[in-house]
VOTIDREN-67371 format. One record per residue (C-alpha): residue number from 1; residue in one letter; x, y, z. Coordinates in steps of 0.25 Angstrom, whole numbers. Example, Ala and Ser with C-alpha at 12.3 -4.5 7.8 and 13.67 -1.06 7.14 Angstrom:
VOTIDREN-67371
(1 "A" (49 -18 31)) (2 "S" (55 -4 29)) 
***
This chain:
VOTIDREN-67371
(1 "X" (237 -435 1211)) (2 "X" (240 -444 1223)) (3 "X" (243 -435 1234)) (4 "X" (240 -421 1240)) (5 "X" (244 -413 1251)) (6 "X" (232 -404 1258)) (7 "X" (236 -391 1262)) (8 "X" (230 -382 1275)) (9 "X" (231 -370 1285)) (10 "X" (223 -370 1296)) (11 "X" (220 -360 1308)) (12 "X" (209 -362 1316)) (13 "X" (196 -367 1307)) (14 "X" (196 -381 1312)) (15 "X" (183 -385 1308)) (16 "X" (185 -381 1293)) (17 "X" (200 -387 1295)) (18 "X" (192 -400 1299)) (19 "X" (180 -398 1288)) (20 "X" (192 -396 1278)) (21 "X" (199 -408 1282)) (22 "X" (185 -416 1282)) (23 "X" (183 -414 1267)) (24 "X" (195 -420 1264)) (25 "X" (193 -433 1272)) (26 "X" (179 -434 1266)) (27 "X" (185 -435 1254)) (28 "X" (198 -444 1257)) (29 "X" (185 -452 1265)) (30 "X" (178 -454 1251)) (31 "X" (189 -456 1242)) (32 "X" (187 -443 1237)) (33 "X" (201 -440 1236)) (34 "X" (210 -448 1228)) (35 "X" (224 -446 1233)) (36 "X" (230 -446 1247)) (37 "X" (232 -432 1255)) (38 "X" (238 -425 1266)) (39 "X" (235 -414 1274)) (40 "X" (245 -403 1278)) (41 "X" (239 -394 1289)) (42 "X" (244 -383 1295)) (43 "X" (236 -378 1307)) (44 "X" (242 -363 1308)) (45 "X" (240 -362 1324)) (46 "X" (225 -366 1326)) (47 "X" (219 -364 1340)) (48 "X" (207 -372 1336)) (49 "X" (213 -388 1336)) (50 "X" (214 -387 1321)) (51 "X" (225 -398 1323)) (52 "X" (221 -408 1333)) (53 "X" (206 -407 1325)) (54 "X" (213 -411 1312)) (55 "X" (222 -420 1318)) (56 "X" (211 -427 1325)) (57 "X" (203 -431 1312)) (58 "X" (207 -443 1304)) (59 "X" (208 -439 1291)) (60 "X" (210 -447 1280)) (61 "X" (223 -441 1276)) (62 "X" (235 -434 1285)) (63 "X" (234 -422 1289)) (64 "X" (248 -416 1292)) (65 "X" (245 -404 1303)) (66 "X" (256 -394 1302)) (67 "X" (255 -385 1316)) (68 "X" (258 -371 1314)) (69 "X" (259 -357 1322)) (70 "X" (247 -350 1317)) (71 "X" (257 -339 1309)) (72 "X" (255 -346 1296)) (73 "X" (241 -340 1290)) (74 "X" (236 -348 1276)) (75 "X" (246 -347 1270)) (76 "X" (259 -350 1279)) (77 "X" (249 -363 1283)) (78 "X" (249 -369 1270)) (79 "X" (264 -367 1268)) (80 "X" (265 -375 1279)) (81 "X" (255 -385 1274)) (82 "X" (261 -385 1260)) (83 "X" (278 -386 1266)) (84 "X" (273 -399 1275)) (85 "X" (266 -406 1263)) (86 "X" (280 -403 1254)) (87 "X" (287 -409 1264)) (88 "X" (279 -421 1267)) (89 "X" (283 -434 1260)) (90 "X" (274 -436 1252)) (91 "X" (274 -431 1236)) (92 "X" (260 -423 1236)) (93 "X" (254 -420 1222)) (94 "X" (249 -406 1227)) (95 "X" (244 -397 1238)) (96 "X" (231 -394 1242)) (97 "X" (229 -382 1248)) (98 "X" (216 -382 1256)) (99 "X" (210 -370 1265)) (100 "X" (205 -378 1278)) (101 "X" (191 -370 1277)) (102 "X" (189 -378 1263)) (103 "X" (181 -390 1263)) (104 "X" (185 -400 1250)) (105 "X" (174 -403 1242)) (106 "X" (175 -419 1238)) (107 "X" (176 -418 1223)) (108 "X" (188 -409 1226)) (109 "X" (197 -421 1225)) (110 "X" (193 -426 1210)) (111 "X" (193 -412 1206)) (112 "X" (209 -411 1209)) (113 "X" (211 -423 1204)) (114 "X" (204 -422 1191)) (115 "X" (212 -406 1192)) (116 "X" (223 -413 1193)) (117 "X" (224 -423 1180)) (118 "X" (216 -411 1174)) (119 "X" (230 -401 1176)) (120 "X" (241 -415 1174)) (121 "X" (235 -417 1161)) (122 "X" (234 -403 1155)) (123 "X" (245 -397 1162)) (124 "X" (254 -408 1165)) (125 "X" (255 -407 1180)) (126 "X" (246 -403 1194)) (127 "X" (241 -388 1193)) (128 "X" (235 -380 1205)) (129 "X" (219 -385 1207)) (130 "X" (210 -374 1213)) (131 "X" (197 -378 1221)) (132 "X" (186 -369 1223)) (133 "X" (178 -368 1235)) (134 "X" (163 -363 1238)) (135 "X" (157 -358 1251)) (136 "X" (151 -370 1258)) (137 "X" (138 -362 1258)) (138 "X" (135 -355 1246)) (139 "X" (143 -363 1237)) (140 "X" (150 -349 1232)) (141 "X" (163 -350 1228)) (142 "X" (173 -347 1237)) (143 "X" (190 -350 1233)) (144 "X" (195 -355 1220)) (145 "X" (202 -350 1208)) (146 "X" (203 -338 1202)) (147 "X" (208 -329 1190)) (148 "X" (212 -313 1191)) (149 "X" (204 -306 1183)) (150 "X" (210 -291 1185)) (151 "X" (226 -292 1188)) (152 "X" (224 -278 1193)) (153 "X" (215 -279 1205)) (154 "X" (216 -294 1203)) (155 "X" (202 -297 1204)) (156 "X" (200 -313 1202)) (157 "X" (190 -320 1196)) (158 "X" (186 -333 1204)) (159 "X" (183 -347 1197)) (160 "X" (174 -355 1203)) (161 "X" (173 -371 1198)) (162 "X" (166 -370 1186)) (163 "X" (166 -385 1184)) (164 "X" (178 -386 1176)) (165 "X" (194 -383 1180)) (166 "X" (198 -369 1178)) (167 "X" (210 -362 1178)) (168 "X" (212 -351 1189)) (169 "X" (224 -340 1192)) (170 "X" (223 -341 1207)) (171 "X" (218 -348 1218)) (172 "X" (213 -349 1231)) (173 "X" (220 -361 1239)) (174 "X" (206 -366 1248)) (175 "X" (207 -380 1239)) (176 "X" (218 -379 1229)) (177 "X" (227 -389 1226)) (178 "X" (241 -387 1221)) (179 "X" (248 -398 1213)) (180 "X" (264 -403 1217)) (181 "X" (268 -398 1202)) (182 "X" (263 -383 1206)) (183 "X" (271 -384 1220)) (184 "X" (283 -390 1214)) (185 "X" (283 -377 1203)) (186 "X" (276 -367 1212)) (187 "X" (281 -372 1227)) (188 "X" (272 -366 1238)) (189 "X" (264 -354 1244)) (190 "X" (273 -344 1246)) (191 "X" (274 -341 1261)) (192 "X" (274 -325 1259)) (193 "X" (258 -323 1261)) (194 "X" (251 -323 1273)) (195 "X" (239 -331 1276)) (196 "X" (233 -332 1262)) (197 "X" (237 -327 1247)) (198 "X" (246 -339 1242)) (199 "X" (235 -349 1235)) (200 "X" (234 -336 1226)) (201 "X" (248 -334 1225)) (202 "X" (252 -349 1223)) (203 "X" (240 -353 1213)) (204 "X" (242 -338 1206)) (205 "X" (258 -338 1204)) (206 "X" (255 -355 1200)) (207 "X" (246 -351 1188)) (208 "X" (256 -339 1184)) (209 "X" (266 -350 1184)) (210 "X" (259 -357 1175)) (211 "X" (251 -367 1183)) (212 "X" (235 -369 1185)) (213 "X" (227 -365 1194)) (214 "X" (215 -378 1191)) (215 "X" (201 -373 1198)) (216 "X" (195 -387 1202)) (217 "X" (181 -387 1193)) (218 "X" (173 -387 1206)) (219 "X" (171 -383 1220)) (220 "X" (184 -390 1229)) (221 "X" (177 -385 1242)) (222 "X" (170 -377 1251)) (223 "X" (175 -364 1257)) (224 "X" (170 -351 1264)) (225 "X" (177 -339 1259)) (226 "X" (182 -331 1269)) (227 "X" (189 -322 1262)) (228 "X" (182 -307 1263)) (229 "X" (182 -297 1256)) (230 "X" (189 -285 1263)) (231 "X" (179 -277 1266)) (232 "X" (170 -290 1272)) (233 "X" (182 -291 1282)) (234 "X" (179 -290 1297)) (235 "X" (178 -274 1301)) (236 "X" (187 -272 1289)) (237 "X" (180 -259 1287)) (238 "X" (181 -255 1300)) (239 "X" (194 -259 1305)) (240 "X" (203 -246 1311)) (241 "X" (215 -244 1298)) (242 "X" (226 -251 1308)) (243 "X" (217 -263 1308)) (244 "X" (214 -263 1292)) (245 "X" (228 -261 1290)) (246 "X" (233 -274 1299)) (247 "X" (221 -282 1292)) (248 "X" (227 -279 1280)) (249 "X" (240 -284 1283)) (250 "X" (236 -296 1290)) (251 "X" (234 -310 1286)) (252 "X" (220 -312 1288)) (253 "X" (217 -298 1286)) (254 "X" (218 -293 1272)) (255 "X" (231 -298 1271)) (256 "X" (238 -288 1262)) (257 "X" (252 -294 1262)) (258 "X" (246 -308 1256)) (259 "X" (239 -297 1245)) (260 "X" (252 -291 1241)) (261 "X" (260 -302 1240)) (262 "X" (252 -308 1231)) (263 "X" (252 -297 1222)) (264 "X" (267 -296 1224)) (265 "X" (269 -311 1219)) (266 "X" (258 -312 1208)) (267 "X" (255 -297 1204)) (268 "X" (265 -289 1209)) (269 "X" (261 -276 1200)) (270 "X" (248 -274 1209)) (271 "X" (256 -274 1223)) (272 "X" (254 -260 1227)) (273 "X" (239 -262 1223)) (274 "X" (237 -269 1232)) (275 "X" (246 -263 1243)) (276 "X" (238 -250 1241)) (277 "X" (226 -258 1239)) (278 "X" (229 -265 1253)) (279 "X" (231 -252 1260)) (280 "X" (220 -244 1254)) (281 "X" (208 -256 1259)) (282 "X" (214 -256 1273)) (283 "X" (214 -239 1273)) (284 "X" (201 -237 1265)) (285 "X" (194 -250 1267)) (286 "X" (180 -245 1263)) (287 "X" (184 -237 1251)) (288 "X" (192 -250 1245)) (289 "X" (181 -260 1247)) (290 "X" (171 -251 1240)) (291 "X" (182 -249 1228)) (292 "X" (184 -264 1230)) (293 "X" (169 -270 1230)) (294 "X" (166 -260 1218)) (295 "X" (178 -266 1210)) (296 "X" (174 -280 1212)) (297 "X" (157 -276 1208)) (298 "X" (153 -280 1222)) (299 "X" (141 -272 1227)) (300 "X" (143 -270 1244)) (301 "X" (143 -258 1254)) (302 "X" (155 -256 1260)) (303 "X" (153 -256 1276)) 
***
């Protein structure tokens, strides 16, 4: 592996931008990273001077700042990363997609390498490599890879590093490196989602094409989850109905579009599970999230 292009959304968040960036230069600093890199940045319409910041430090690599409107979301913002690295002259040997609130963790860098001849010599080309993440203060797991376990409520079963490279169905994109011969085959997220959804989508369709989904034998980073569960949501309970309905159609709500697309491109058959599913947490949120937490064994009032 020689070269690699870095891929990232911003809006707002400059310091964990910065802290993100940071890690990497520590590395590239210590001669931790073996091959030369390039940042593609897209700031989706920060009002916090996420741009000038970045462009103020000097790294030691480039960063190319792509300026955007803030319509874009996650997952129009990579797009937009991903297009500008295509177009760059310069012939990458894969696409490291990397969530600006995740701080690389130095033996990140031999891990993809050491992923990657692992995947050239018994698969004959560059697969997709996974890096988990933990919560910076309890050292939990937080993002990686993981298998579904029931196709029918498609519960998954997470994989955190067990020391060892394992094989996943699907992925979270936090730190998660693509390699060219997936691109070449696979191409890019699709532009159909909203905000999130499409490092399930791509890494899922990938393995279902008959591509591996490598989860990196130990921790790639550090990240908070903030992801809750829908009951944990601000005032989820106690929204008005015409408020829980527009949160459920909204991108940084519950985002129901993102939910159905996904089952429309990957399991088509549970579609109108989820639809109804959708609509019945949004007009009967109490009854649900009791069906829900007894479904997944967790023991907790609902408010």
């Amino acid at each position: 592996m020689n070269s690699i292009a870095v891929l990232i959304t911003v809006f707002n968040r400059v310091k964990k931008t910065l802290s993100c960036l940071d890690s990497i230069s520590d590395a590239y600093e210590k001669g931790i990273i073996p091959f030369s890199l390039r940042v593609f940045l897209t700031d989706d319409g920060s009002s916090d001077g996420t741009a000038d910041q970045v462009r103020g430090r000097n790294y030691p690599f480039p960063v190319e700042i792509l300026q955007a409107d803030g319509s874009l979301y996650w997952n129009g913002g990579m797009i937009n990363s991903w297009k500008a690295a295509i177009a760059f002259p310069e012939d990458y040997d894969g696409y490291l997609w990397l969530n600006n609130d995740s701080v690389i963790l130095p033996g990140f860098w031999k891990m993809l390498t050491q992923a990657d001849e692992y995947a050239r010599n018994k698969y004959g080309k560059g697969q997709i490599y996974v890096g988990s993440t933990r919560d910076k203060e309890t050292g939990k797991f937080t993002y990686g890879g993981f298998n579904f376990v029931n196709l029918l409520t498609l519960k998954d079963k997470m994989l955190p590093p067990n020391g060892e490279i394992q094989e996943c169905q699907c992925a979270h994109g936090n730190i998660t490196f693509v390699s060219r011969e997936v691109v070449e085959k696979t191409g890019i997220f699709t532009d159909k989602y909203e905000h999130g959804g499409s490092d399930h989508d791509y890494t899922y369709r990938a393995y279902k094409r008959g591509f591996h989904n490598l989860i990196l034998p130990d921790f790639a980073g550090e990240c908070e989850n903030d992801h809750p569960e829908d009951g944990d949501r601000p005032n989820f309970f106690e929204m008005p109905l015409k408020k829980r309905i527009q949160y459920l159609k909204s991108p940084n709500g519950l985002n129901l579009h993102n939910a159905l697309l996904f089952q429309e491109r990957c399991f088509p058959w549970r579609y109108p599970i989820i639809w109804l599913t959708g609509y019945f947490k949004a007009l009967f949120p109490k009854t649900y999230y009791r069906f829900y937490l007894r479904a997944r064994g967790v023991k907790r009032d609902v408010i």
